[in-house]
N, C-alpha and C positions, 0 to 999 in steps of 0.2 A: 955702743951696745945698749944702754939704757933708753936711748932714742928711739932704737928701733922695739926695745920693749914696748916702751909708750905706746907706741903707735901700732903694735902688736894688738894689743889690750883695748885698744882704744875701736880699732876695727870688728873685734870680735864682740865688745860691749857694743856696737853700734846693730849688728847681722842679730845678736839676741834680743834688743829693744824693739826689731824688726818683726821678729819671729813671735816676738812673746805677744801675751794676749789679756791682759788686763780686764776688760769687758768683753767677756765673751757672748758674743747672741747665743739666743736661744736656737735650737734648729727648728724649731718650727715658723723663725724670723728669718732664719736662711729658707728655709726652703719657701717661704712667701717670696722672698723679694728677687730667688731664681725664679720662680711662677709668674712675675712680674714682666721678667725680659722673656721669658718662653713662651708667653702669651703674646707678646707683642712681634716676635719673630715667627708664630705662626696663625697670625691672626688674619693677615692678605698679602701675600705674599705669592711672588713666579723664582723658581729657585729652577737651576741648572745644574747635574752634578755629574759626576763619574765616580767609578768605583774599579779598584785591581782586586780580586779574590783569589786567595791559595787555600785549597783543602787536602788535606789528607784524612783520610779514611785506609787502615789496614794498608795496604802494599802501594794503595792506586794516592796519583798526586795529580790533581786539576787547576790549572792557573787561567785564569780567565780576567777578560777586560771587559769588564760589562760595556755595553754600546751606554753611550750618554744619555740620560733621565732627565724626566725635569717631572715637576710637582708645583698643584696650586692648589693654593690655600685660601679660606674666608673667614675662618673660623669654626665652619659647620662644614661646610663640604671640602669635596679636596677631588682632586686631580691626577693621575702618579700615570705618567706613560713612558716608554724605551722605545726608541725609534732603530728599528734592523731589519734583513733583509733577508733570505735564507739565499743562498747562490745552491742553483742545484748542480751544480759540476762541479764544487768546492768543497761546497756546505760548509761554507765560514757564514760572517756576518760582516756585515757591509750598514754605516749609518746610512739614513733617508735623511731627506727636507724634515722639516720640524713638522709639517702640519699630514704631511704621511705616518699616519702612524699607524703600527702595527700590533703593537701590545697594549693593552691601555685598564686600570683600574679606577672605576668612578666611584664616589660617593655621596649623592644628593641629598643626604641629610635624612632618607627612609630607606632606602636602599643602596645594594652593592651592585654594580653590573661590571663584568669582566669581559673584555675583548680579545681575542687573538686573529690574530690574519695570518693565515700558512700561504699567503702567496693566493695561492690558488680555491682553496679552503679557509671561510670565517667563522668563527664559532664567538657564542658570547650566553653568559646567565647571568640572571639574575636572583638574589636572594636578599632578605632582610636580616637575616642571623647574624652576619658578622658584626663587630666590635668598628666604631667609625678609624680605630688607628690601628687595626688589623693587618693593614697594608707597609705601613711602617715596620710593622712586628714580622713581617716576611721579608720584607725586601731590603731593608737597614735597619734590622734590630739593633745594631751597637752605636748608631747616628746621634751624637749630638745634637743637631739639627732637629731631629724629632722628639727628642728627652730621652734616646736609649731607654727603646721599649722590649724589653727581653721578660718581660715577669707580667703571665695575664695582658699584653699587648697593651700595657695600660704606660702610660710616663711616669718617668722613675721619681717623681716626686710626690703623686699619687701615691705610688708604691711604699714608701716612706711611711708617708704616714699612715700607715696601715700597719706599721711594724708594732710588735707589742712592746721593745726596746729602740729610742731615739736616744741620741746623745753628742756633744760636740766637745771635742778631744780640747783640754787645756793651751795648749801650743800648737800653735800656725806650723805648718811647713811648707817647706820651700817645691813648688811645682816647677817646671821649663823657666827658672830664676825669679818664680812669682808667688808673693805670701797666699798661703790659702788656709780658708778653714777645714777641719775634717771632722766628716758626721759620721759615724757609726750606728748603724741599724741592724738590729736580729727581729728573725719571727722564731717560728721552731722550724721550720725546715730552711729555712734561707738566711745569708748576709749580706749587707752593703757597704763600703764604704767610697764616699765620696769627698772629693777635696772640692771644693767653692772657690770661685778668686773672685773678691770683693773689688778688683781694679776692674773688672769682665762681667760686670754687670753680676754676679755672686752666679755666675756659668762653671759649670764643671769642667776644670781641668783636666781630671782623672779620675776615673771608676773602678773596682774591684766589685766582681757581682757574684754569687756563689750560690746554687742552687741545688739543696739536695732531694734525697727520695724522696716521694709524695709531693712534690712540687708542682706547682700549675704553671709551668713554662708559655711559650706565648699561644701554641696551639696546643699543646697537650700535657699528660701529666706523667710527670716523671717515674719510671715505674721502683720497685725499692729496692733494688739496686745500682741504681740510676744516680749521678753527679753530673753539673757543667756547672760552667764558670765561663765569664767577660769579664776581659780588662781592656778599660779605654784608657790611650797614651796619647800621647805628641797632637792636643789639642792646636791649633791653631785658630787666633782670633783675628775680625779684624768688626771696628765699629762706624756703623750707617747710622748718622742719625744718634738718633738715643737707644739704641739696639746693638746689643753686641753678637755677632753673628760666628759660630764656628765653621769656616772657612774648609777645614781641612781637620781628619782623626785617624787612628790608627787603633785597630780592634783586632782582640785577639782572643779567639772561644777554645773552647776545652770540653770534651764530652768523655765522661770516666764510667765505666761500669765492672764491677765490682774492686774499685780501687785502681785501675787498668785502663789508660786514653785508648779508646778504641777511633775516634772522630776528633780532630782540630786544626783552626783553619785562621787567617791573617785576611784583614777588610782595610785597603786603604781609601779611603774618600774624599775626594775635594770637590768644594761647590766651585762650579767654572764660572755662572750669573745670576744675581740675585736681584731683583725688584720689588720696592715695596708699594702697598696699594695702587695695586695696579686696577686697570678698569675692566674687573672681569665682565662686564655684561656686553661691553663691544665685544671682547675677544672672544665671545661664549664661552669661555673656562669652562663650564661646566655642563653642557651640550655635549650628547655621548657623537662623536663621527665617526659609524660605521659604514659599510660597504652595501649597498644595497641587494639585498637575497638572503644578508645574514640572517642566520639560523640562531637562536636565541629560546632559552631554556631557564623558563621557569621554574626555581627548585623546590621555592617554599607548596607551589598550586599545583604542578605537573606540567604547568601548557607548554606550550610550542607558539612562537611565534616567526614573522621574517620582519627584519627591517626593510621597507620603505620609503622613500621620500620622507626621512629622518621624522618616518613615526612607523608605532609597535601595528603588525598586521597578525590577527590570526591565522595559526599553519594548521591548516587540517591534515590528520597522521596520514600520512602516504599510507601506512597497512591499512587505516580505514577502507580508505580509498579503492586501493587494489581488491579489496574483499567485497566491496559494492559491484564493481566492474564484475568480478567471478560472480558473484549471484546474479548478474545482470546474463552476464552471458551463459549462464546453465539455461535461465530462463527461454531467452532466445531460441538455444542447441532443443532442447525439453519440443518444444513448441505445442505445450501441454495445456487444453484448454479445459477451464474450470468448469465443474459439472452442474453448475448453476447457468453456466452458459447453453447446457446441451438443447435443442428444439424438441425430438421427436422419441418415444420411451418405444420399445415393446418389449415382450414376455419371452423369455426361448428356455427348453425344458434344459435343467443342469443334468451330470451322469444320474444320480438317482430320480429323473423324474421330478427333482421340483423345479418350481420356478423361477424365475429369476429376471429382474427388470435391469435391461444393458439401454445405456443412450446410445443413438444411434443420430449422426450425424446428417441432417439437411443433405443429398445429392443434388439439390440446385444448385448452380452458378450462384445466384442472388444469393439465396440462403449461407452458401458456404462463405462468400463475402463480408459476408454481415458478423459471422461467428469469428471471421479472423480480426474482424474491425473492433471486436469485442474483447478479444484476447489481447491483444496488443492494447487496450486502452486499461487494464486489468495488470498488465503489463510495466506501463507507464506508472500507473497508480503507485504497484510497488515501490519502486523508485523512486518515486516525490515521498513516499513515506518512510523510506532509509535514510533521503538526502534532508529530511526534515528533522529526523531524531538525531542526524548528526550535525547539522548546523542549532539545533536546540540545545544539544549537553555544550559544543563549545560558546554557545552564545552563554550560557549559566556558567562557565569557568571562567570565561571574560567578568561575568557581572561580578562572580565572588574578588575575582584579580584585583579590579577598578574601586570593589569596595573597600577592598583592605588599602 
């Protein structure tokens, strides 16, 4: 019996020596030395992934399989496309080849351009306003992979240190059987807490995110009656190199208003292939490939453009368009000749006796020839001076485009 005390004691003094934490870093050491391997996992990188999503909202529950993503990275620019199909006798979704794509968001380091392909239908804009990890804060906000971006679409170690309370809890605890550290962050409307695992490159194991009213969530603000919350679980690691890469997570959001979950919903993700430094300029990563005719909308200028032989064309507005033809054809229908045109005046007495000078039209053959030769060039004129003021204002919303 005393044996197994020993060795009782001996086990549980060993799990505490483990646990305990003698030198504790600073959190502003942890979160350097996560920013370390989070800079380097998405510094150049072709990553592959899938996602299962469950929401409920009120009555309704949607389970869905995201079709398979992939994302590239440089450090400045980025990549993020879903390759699917619409079936229209189904209206499921069906994966394509990789280099068919159908959804696609770009970021070339000045700009956002957004793709969809309905099949039949392309659309695609362009703006500069968004945030370059914007894309992330939409499509896997709860992604280790990206730094779980839920707060200003910014990574959460950004976010950190932004807090006006940082701190790192005395004793380790135990995450998926792995010592970690825990930092604790408050602002006044929001909390964090994060576990670190110093074995995983100091990667987050696990998250707790808590965001309340007045909050700047990733696209909007929370109004004041407004709560959510993320918790990130069942990290899975696996390490390339000197990067420790999370493989596989499990997310789980919560949306409360007035005390009351009205919205919450389960994210499971795993990366299917990963590649590091890869050779984006063979592969043009970052080359938008759309469908030629696409239609493309300038948000920040107003323009319009089409794509072309994978460059931007200006679209002159079809109503322009249509409204030139209509004043074209009144013209025509009119066949109204200007009175500067007329040859021959004379005088004829109005009802009171006075007078009054009417043009009175040439009755030669020649003459009347000449009048119509004149009206139609009068005509034309018009025309070149509608189709001038409209290839002018686009040719100035091009120059202001090209300038910015």
């Amino acid at each position: 019996m005393d044996i197994i005390k020993t060795i009782l004691i001996g086990i549980f003094s060993t799990v505490s020596l483990g646990t305990s934490n003698a030198h504790t870093p600073s959190a502003a050491d942890l979160l350097d030395k996560y920013a370390q391997n989070q800079d380097k996992l998405n510094s150049s990188v072709i990553a592959k992934f899938e996602c299962e999503e469950k929401f409920v909202e009120g009555n309704e529950v949607t389970i869905d399989r995201v079709p398979p993503s992939e994302v590239r990275l440089d450090g400045q620019k980025y990549f993020a496309c879903t390759n699917y199909e619409y079936d229209k006798v189904s209206d499921t979704t069906l994966p394509l080849d990789e280099t068919d794509y159908r959804k696609f968001t770009l970021w070339d380091d000045e700009r956002r351009i957004k793709y969809y392909d309905y099949v039949e239908v392309s659309r695609a804009s362009i703006s500069r306003q968004d945030k370059p990890g914007a894309i992330f804060a939409s499509e896997w906000p709860g992604s280790p992979l990206f730094g779980i971006r839920y707060h200003k679409a910014e990574r959460i170690d950004t976010v950190l240190r932004q807090c006006e309370t940082l701190s790192v809890r005395d004793e380790m605890e135990i995450i998926d059987s792995e010592a970690c550290y825990v930092i604790d962050a408050k602002s006044p409307t929001s909390s964090y807490t994060l576990w670190m695992n110093p074995n995983r490159g100091y990667s987050i194991s696990q998250a707790v995110i808590k965001l309340g009213p007045g909050t700047q969530g990733a696209f909007d603000v929370l109004s004041e009656n407004e709560d959510r919350s993320l918790t990130v679980s069942d990290v899975r690691f696996q390490q390339i190199g000197e990067v420790h890469v999370p493989m596989a997570y499990n997310a789980y959001f919560e949306r409360r208003r007035d005390g009351v979950v009205y919205s919450k919903g389960t994210v499971r993700g795993k990366v299917t292939d990963i590649t590091f430094d890869p050779d984006h300029e063979k592969l043009a990563s970052f080359v938008p490939k759309m469908r030629d005719g696409t239609k493309i909308t300038d948000k920040d200028f107003g323009l319009r453009f089409r794509w072309h032989d994978g460059k931007l064309v200006p679209d002159v507005d079809e109503a322009a368009l249509e409204q030139i033809d209509r004043i074209t054809e009144e013209i025509m229908a009119e066949g109204q000749v200007p009175a500067g045109l007329a040859t021959d005046k004379k005088t004829e007495a109005g009802p009171n006796n006075e007078s009054a000078t009417v043009n009175e039209l040439p009755d030669t053959a020649e003459s009347q020839e000449k009048v119509i030769a004149e009206s139609r060039s009068f005509q034309t004129l018009i025309l070149v001076l509608i189709g001038l003021s409209v290839i002018a204002i686009i040719a100035w919303r091009v120059y202001l485009f090209k300038k910015e």
